[in-house]
Structures are given as structure tokens and as C-alpha cells.
C-alpha beads as a LAMMPS data file, in Angstrom:
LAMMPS data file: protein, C-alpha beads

28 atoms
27 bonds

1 atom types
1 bond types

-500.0 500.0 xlo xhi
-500.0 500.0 ylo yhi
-500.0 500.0 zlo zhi

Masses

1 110.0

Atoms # bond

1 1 1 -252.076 393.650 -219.473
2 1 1 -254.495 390.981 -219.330
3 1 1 -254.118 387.899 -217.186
4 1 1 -254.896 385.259 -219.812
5 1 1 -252.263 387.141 -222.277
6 1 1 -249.554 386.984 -219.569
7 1 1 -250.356 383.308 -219.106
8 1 1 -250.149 382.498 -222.599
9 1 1 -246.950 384.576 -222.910
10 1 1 -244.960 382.701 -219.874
11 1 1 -246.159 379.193 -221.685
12 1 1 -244.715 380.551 -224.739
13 1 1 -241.013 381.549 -222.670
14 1 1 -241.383 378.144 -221.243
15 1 1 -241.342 376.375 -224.152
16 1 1 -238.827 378.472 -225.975
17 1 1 -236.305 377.890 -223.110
18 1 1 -237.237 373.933 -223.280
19 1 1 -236.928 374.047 -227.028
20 1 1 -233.236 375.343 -226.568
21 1 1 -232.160 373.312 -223.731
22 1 1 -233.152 370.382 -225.538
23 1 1 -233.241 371.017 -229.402
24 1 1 -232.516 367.104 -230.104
25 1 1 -235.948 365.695 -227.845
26 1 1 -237.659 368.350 -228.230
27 1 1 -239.431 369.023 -231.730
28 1 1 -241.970 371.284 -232.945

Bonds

1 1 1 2
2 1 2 3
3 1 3 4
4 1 4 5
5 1 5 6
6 1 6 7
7 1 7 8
8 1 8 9
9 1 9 10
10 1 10 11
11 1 11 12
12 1 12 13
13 1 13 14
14 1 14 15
15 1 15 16
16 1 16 17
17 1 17 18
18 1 18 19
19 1 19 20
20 1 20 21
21 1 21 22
22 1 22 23
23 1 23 24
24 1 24 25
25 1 25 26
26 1 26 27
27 1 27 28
């Protein structure tokens, strides 16, 4: 797997887990 995909990837789990810890602040 490339490095940049895998980087992009954790961002992306990142901001799903901040998106559902804080639906109310957080809005995309």
C-alpha cells in the first residue's frame, strides 16, 4: 500500500472518530 494513501486514510479515521465524538461542534 502506498504511504501517501495510508496517510490520507488515517486523516480520514481521524476525522470520522472526531465527527462522532462531537457531532454538535463539529460540522462538515
Amino acid at each position: 500500500m502506498n504511504k501517501k494513501l495510508m496517510y490520507i486514510f488515517a486523516i480520514f479515521i481521524v476525522a470520522a472518530i472526531t465527527c462522532i465524538s462531537q457531532p454538535k461542534k463539529t460540522t462538515l
